[in-house]
N, C-alpha and C positions, 0 to 999 in steps of 0.2 A: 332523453334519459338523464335522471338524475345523478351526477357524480355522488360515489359515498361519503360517508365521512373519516375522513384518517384513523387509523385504529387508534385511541389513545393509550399511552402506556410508558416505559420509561425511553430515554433517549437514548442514541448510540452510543452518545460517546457515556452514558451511563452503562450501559447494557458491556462496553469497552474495559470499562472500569472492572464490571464484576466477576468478567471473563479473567483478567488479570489476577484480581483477588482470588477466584477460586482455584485456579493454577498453584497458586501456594507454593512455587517451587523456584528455582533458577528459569525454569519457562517462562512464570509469569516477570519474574523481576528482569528477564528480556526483553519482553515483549512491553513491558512498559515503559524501558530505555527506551528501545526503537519506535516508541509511539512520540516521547518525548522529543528524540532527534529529529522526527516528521514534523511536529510542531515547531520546532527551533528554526527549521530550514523553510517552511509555510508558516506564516501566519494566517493566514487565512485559507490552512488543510481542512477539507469536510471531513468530518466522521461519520461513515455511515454502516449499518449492520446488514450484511446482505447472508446471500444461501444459507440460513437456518442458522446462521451464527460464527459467522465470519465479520471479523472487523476489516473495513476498508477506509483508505483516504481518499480521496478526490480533492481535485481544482482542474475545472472545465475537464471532466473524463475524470476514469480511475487512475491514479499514482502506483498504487500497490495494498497487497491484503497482506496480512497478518495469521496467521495457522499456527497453531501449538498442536506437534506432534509427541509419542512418548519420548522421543529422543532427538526432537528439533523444534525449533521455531524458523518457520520460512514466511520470507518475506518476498511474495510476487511481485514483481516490478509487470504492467500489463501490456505497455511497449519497450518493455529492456531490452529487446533486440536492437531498437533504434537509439538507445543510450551508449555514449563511449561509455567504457568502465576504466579507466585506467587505473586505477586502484587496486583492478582484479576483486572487486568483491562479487560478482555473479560466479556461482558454485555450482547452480541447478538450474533444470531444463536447459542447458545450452545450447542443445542442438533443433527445438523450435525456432518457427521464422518471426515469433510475437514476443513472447514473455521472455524474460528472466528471472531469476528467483535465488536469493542469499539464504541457504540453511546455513543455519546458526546453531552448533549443538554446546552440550554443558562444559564452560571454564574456554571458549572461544572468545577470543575478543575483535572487535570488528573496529576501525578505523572510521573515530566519528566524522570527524571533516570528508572524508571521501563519500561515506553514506548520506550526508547530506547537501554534497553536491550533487550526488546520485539524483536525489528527491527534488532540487531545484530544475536539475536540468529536464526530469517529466514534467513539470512543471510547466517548465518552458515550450516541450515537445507538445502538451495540449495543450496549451494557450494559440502556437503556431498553428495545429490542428484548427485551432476552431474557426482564428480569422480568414483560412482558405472558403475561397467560393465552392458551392459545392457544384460538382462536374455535371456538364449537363450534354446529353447525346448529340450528338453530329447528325444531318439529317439531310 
């Protein structure tokens, strides 16, 4: 079978961009801080758009997503469970065994240094992930 061909069309981190523009509010000028800090702390963050229009980062795994709500912006961390926080900035889901998630709502200010150690250390959590072998049955 033939593989298709990639949809063509605009890129994520366009597609990223225009989520932010159209936000037009303190949502979008958050969300494009905290896109910023992901980049500051990765250089080398994927940007990818996934379920219908969700910005995501990745390096080796996902990092965390990006949601503009009417009165948040949440940033899911996808193994924030397994990140210290010491900073205290997980606010949301905290009682999952996976994620963690900073809601960010309007005139909040978030502690950049802390947030982007946040983002190195998944970083590091999937990088460690990936060089594991993977587990194989006992027999």
């Amino acid at each position: 079978m033939k593989k298709s061909d990639p949809v063509e069309g605009p890129s994520a981190s366009a597609l990223i961009t225009n989520k932010i523009a159209e936000l037009g509010d303190w949502r979008g000028a958050t969300l494009g801080r905290m896109r910023a800090l992901i980049h500051e702390a990765d250089l080398d963050v994927l940007e990818e758009w996934k379920w219908m229009g969700t910005p995501v980062w990745s390096h080796d795994g996902i990092l965390c997503t990006g949601e503009s709500y009417k009165g948040v912006v949440k940033l899911t961390f996808a193994k924030g469970a397994s990140l210290s926080d010491p900073a205290g900035l997980f606010n949301a889901s905290l009682d999952g065994n996976v994620r963690r998630a900073i809601d960010i709502r309007e005139g909040d200010t978030l502690d950049a240094s802390a947030f982007k150690a946040l983002v190195r250390e998944a970083v590091a959590l999937n990088a460690a992930a990936k060089k594991k072998p993977a587990k194989t049955s006992k027999k």
